[in-house]
C-alpha atoms as an extended CHARMM CRD file, in Angstrom:
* protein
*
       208  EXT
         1         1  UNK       CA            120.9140000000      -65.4730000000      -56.4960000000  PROA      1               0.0000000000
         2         2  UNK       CA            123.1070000000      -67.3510000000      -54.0820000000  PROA      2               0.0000000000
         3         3  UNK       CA            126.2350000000      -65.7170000000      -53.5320000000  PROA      3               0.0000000000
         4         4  UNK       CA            129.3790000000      -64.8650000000      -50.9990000000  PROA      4               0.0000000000
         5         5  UNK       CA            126.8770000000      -65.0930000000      -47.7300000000  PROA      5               0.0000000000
         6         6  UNK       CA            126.3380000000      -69.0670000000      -48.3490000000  PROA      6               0.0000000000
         7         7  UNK       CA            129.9210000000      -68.9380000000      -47.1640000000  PROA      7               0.0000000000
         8         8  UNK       CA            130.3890000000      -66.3520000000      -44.8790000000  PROA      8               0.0000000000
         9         9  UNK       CA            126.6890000000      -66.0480000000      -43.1980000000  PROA      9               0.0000000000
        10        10  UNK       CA            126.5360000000      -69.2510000000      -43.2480000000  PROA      10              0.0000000000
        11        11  UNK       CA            130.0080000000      -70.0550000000      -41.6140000000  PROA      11              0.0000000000
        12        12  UNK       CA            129.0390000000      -67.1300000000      -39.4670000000  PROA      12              0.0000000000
        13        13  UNK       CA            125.9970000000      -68.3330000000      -38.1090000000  PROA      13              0.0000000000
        14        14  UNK       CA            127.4900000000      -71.9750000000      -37.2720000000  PROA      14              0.0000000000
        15        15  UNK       CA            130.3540000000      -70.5820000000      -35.2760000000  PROA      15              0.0000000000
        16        16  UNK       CA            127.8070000000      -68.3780000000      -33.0350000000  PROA      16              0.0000000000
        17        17  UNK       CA            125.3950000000      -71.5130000000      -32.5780000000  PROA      17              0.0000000000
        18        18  UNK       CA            128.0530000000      -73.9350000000      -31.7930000000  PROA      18              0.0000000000
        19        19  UNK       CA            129.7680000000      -71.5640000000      -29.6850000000  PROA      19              0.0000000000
        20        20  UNK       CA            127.1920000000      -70.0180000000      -27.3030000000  PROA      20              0.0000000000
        21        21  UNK       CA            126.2770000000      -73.5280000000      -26.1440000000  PROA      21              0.0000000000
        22        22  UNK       CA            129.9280000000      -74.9600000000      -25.7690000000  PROA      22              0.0000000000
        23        23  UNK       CA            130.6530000000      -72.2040000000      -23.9240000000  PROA      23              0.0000000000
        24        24  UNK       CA            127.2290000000      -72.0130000000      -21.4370000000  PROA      24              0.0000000000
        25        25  UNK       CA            126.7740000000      -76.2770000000      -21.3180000000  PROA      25              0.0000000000
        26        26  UNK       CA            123.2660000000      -75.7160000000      -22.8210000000  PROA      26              0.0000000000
        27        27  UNK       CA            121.5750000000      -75.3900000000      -26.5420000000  PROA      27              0.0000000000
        28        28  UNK       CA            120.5540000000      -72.2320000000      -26.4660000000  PROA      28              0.0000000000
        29        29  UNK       CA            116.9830000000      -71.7670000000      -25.2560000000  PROA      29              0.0000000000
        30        30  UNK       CA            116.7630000000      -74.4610000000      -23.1360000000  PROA      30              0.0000000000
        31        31  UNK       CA            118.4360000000      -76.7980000000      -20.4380000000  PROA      31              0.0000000000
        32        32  UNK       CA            118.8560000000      -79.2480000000      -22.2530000000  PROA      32              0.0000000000
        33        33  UNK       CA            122.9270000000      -80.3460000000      -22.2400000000  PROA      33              0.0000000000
        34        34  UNK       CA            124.9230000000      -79.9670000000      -25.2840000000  PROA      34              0.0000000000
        35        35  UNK       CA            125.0180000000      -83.0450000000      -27.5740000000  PROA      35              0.0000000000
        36        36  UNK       CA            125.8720000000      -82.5510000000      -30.9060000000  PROA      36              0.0000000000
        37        37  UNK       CA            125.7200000000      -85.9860000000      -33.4110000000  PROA      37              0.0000000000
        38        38  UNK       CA            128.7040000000      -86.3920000000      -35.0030000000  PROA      38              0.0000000000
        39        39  UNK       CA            126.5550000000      -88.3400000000      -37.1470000000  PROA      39              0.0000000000
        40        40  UNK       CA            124.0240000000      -85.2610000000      -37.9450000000  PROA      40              0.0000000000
        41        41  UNK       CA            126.2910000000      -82.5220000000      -38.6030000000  PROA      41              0.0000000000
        42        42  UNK       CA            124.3540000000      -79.3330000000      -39.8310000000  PROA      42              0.0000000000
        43        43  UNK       CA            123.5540000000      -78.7030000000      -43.8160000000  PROA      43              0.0000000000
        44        44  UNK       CA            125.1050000000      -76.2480000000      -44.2360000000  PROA      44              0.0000000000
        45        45  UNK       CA            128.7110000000      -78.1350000000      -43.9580000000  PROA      45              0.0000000000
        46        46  UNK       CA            127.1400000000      -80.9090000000      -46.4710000000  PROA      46              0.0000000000
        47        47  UNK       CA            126.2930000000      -77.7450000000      -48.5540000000  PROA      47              0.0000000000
        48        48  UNK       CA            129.8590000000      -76.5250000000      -48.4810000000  PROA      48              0.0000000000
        49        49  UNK       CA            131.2780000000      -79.3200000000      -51.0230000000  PROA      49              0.0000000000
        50        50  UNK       CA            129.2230000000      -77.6170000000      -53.6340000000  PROA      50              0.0000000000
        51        51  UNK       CA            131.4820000000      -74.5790000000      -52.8860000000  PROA      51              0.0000000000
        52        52  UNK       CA            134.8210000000      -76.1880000000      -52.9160000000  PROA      52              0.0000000000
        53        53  UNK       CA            136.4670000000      -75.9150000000      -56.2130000000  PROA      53              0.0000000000
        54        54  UNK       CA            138.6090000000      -78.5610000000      -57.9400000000  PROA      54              0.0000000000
        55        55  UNK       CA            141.8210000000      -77.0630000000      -56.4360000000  PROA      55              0.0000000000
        56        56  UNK       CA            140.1790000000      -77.8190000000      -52.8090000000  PROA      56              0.0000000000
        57        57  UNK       CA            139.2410000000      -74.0210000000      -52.7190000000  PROA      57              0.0000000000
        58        58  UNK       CA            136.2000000000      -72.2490000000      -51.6400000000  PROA      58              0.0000000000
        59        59  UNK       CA            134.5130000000      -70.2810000000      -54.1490000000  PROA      59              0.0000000000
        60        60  UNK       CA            131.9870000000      -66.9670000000      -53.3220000000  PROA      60              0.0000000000
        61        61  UNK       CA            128.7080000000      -68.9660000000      -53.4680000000  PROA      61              0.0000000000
        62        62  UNK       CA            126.7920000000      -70.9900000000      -55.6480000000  PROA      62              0.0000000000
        63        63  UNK       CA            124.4880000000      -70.1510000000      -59.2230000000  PROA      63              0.0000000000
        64        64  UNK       CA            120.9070000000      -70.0710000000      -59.2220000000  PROA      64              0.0000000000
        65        65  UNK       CA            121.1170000000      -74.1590000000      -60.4630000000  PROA      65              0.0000000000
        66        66  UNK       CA            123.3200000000      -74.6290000000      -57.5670000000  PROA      66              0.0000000000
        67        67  UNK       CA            126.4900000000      -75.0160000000      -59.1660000000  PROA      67              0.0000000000
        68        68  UNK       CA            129.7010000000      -73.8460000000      -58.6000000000  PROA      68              0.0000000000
        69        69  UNK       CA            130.0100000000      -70.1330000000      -59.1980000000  PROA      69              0.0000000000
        70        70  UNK       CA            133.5540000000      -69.8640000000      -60.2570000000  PROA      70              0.0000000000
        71        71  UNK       CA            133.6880000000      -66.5780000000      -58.4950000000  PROA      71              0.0000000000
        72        72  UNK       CA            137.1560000000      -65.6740000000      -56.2460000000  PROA      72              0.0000000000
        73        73  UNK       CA            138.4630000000      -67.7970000000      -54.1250000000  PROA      73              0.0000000000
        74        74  UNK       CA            138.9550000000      -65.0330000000      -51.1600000000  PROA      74              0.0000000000
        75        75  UNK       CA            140.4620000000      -65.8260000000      -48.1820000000  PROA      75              0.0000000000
        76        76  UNK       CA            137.7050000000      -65.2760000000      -46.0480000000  PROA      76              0.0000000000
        77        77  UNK       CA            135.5720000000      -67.8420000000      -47.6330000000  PROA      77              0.0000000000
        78        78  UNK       CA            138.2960000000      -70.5870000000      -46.5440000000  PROA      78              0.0000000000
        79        79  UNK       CA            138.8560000000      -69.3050000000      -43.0690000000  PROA      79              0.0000000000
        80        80  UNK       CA            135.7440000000      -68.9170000000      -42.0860000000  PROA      80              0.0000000000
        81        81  UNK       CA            135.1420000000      -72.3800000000      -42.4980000000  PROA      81              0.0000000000
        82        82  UNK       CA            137.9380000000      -73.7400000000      -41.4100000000  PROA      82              0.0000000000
        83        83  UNK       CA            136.9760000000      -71.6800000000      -37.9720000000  PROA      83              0.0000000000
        84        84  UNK       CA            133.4250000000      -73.5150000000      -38.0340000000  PROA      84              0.0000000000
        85        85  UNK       CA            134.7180000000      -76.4290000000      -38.7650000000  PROA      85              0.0000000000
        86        86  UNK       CA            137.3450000000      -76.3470000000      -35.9180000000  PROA      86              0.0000000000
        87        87  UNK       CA            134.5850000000      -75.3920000000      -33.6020000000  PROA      87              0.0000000000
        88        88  UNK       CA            132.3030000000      -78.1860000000      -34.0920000000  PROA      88              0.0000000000
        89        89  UNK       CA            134.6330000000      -80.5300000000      -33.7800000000  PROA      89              0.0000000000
        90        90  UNK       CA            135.3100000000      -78.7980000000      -30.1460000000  PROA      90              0.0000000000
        91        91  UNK       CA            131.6930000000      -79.5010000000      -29.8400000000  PROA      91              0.0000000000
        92        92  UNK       CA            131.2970000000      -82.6790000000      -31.1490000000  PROA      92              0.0000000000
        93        93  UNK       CA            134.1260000000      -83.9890000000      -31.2570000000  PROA      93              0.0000000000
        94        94  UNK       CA            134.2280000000      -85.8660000000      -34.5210000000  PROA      94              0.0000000000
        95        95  UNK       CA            138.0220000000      -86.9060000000      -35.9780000000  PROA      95              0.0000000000
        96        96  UNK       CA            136.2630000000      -86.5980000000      -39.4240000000  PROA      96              0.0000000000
        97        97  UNK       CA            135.4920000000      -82.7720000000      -38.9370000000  PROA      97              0.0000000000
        98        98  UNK       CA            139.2390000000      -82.1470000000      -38.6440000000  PROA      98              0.0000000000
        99        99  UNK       CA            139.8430000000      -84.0640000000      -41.7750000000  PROA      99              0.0000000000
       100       100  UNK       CA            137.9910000000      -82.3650000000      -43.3570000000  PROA      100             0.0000000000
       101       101  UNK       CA            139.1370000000      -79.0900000000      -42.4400000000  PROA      101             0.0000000000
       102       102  UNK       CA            142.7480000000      -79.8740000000      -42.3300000000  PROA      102             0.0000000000
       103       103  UNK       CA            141.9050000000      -81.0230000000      -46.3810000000  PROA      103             0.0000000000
       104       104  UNK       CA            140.9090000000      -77.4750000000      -46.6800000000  PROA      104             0.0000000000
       105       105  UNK       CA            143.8080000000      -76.0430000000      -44.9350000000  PROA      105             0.0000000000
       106       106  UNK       CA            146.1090000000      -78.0820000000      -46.9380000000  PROA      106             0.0000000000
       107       107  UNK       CA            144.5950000000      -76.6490000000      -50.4420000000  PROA      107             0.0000000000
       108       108  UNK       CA            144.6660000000      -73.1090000000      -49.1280000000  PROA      108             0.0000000000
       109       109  UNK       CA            148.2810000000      -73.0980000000      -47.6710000000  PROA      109             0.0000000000
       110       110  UNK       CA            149.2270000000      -74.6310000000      -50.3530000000  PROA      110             0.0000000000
       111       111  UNK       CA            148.1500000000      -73.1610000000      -53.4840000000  PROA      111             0.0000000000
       112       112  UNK       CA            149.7130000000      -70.6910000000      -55.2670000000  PROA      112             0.0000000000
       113       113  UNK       CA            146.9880000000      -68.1520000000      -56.7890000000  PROA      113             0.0000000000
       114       114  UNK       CA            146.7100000000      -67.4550000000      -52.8770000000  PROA      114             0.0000000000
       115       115  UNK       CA            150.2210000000      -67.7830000000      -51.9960000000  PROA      115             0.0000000000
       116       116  UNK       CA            152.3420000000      -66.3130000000      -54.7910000000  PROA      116             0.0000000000
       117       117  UNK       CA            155.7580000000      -66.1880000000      -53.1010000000  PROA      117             0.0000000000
       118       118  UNK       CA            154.8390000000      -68.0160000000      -49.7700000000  PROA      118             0.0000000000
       119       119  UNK       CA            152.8090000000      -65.0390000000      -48.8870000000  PROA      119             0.0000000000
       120       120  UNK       CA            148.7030000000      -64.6110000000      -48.5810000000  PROA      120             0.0000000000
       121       121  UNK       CA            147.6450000000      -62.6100000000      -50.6690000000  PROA      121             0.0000000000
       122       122  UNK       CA            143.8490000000      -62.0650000000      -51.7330000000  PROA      122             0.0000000000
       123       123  UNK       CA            142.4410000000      -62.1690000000      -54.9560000000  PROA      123             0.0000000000
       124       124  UNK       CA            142.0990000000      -58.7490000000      -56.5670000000  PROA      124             0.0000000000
       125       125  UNK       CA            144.2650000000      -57.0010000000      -52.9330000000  PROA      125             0.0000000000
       126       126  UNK       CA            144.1320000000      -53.3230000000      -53.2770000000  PROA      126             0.0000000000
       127       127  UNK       CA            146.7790000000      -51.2880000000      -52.1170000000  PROA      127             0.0000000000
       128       128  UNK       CA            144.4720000000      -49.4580000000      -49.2570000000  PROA      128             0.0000000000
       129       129  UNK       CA            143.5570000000      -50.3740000000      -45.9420000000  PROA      129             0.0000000000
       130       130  UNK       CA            139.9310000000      -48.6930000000      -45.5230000000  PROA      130             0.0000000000
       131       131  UNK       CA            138.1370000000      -51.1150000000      -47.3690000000  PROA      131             0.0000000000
       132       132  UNK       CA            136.1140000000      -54.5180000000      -46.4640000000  PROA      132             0.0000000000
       133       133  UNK       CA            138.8450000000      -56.5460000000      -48.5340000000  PROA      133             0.0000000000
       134       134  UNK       CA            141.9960000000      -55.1980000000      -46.1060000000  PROA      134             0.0000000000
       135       135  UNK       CA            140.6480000000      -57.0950000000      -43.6650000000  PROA      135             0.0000000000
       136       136  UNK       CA            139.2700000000      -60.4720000000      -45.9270000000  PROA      136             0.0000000000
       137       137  UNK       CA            142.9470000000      -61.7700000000      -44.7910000000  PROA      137             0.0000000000
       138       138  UNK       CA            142.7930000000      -61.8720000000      -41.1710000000  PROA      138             0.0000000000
       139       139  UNK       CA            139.0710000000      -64.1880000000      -41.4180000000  PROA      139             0.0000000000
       140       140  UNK       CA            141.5590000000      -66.6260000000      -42.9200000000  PROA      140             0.0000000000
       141       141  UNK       CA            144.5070000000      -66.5710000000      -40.5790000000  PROA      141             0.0000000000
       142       142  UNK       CA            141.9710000000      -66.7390000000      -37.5390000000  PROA      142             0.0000000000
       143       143  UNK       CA            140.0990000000      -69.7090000000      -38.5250000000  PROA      143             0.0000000000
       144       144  UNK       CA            143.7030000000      -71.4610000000      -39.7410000000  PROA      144             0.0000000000
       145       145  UNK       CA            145.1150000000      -70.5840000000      -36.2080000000  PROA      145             0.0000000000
       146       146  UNK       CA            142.0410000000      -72.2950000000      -34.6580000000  PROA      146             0.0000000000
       147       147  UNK       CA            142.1930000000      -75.1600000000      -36.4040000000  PROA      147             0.0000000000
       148       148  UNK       CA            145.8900000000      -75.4190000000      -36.3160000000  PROA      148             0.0000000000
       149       149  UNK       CA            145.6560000000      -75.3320000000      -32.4080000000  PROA      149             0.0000000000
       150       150  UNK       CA            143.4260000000      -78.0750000000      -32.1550000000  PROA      150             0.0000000000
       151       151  UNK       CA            145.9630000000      -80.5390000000      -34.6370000000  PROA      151             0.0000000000
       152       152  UNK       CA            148.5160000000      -82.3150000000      -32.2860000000  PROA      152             0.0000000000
       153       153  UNK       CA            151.2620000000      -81.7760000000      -35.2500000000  PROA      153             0.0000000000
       154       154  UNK       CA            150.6790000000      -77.9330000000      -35.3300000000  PROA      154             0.0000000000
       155       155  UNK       CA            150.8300000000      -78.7730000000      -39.6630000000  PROA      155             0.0000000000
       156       156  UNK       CA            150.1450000000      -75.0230000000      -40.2090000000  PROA      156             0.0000000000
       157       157  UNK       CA            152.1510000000      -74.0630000000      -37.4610000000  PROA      157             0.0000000000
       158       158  UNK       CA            155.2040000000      -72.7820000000      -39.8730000000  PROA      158             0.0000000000
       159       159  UNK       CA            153.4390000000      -71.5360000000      -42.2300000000  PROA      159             0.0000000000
       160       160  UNK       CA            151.2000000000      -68.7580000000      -40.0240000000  PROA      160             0.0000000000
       161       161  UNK       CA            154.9790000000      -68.0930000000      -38.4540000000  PROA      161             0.0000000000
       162       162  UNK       CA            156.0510000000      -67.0850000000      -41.9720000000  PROA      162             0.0000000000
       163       163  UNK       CA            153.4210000000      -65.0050000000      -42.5760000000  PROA      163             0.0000000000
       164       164  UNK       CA            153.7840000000      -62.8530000000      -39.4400000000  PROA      164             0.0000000000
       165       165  UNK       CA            157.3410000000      -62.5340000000      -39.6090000000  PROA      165             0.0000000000
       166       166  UNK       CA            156.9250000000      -61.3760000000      -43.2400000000  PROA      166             0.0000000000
       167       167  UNK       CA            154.8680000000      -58.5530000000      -42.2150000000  PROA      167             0.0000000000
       168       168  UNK       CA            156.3860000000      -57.5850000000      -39.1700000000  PROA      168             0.0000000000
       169       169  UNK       CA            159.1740000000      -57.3730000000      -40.9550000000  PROA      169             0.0000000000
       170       170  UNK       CA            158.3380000000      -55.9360000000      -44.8760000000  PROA      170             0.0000000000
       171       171  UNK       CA            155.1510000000      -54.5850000000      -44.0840000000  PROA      171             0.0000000000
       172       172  UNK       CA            155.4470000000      -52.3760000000      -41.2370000000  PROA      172             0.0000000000
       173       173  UNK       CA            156.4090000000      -48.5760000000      -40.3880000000  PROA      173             0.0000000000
       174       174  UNK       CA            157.5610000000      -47.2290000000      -37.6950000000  PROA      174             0.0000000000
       175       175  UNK       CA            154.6830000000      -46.4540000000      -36.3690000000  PROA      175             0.0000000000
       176       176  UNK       CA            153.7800000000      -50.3770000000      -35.6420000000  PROA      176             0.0000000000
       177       177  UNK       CA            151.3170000000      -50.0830000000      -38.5270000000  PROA      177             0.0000000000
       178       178  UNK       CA            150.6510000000      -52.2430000000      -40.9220000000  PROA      178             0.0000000000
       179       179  UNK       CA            150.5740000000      -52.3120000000      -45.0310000000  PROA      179             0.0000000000
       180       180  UNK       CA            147.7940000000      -54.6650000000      -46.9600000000  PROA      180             0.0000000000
       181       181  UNK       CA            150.2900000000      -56.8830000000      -48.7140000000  PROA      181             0.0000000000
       182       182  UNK       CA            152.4690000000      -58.5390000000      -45.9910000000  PROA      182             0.0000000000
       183       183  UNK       CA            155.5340000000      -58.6080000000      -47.8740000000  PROA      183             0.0000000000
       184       184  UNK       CA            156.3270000000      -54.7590000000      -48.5990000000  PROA      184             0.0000000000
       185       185  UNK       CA            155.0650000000      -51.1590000000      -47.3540000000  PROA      185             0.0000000000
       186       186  UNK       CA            152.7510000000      -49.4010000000      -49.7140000000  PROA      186             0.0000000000
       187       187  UNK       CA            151.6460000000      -45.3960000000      -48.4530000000  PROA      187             0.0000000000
       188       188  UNK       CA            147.7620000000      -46.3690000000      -47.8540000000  PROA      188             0.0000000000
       189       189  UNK       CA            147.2040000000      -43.3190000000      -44.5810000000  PROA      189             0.0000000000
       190       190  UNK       CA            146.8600000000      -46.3910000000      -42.1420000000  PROA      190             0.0000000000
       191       191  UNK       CA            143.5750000000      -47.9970000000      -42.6430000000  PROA      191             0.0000000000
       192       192  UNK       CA            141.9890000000      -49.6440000000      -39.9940000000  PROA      192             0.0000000000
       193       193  UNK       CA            141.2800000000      -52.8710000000      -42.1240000000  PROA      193             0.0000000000
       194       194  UNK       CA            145.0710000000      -53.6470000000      -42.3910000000  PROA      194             0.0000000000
       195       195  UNK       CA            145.5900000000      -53.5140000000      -38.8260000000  PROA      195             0.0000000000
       196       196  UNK       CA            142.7370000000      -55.4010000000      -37.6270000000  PROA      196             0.0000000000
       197       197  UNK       CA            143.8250000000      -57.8680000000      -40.1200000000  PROA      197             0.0000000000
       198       198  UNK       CA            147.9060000000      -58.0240000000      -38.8220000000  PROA      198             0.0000000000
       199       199  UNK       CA            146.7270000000      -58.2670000000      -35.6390000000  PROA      199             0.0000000000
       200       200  UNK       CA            144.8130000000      -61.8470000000      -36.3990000000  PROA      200             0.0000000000
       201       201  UNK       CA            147.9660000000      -62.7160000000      -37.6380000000  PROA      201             0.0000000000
       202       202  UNK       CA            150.4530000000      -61.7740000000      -34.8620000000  PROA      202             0.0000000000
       203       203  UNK       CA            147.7880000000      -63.3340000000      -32.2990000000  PROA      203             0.0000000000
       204       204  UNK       CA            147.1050000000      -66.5220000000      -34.6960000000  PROA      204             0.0000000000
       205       205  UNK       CA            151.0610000000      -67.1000000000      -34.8600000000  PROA      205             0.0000000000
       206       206  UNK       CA            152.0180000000      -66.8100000000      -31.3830000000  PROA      206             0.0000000000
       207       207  UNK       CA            152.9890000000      -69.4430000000      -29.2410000000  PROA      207             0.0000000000
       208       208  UNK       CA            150.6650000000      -72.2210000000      -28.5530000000  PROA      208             0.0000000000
């Protein structure tokens, strides 16, 4: 049954085949220049609007009729495109890609199951640090940041500052490490997912 890896593989994948040739001037396996088509981008991105909900979020994946699975709308699933997307258009450099991520962006920064109190916070967040979903919220602040540094207005510029002075200052001890909430300490023993995740943030918030 499709599920969370048409997002996240698939995201995945993009950003390592876009990026390996941006970064070497070749497509990988030959000698042949980089060229993307702005007019050909891959399927997987046409795939993707089956995943967005009607509040402009990503959903885990898609049913076994291809519909919308209605599943949580983890952060992960939005950053990671939002990353791929902001990577492309490196590549390509189609105006349309950002508009379409920056649409995205917009729903995600925006909305308020994700945001209650102007801070991230992931669907079903734990209170530990140890576990895959500590770190779900540093995929999304990573992609954001890379698609907010390639946006001449820096729109999401504010909002990634609020976030990482939010934790820095609620959600840390004083041993510089980090809670899972962003907003207040919680006793977890210092998982490694939470600080992985902070550090996305600090390093997606700093000055451009």
């Amino acid at each position: 049954m499709p599920d969370i890896e048409t997002t996240v593989r698939g995201g995945g994948e993009h950003l390592n085949t876009i990026m390996r040739p941006r970064r070497t001037g070749y497509l990988p396996g030959s000698r042949q220049p980089i060229g993307f088509s702005s007019k050909s981008p891959p399927s997987y991105f046409a795939a993707t609007t089956w995943l967005i909900n009607s509040g402009g979020l990503i959903n885990d994946g898609l049913t076994d009729q291809c519909a919308n699975d209605g599943k949580p709308t983890h952060t992960y699933n939005q950053g990671v495109i939002l990353g791929a997307l902001a990577e492309l258009h490196r590549a390509a450099g189609d105006e349309g890609l950002l508009t379409a991520a920056r649409e995205l962006a917009d729903s995600s920064t925006t909305s308020a199951e994700l945001n209650p109190d102007g801070i991230l916070r992931d669907p079903h967040e734990g209170g530990g640090c140890d576990s895959d979903g500590a770190s779900f919220k540093g995929a999304y602040v990573r992609g954001l940041g890379a698609l907010d540094e390639q946006l001449a207005d820096h729109p999401y510029e504010s909002y990634l500052d609020r976030q990482a002075d939010s934790a820095y200052g609620k959600d840390r001890n004083a041993l510089d490490m980090y809670g899972p909430h962003g907003n207040g300490w919680t006793d977890f023993g210092g998982g490694h997912g939470c600080q992985h995740s902070a550090l996305d943030l600090l390093n997606a918030a700093s000055p451009r």
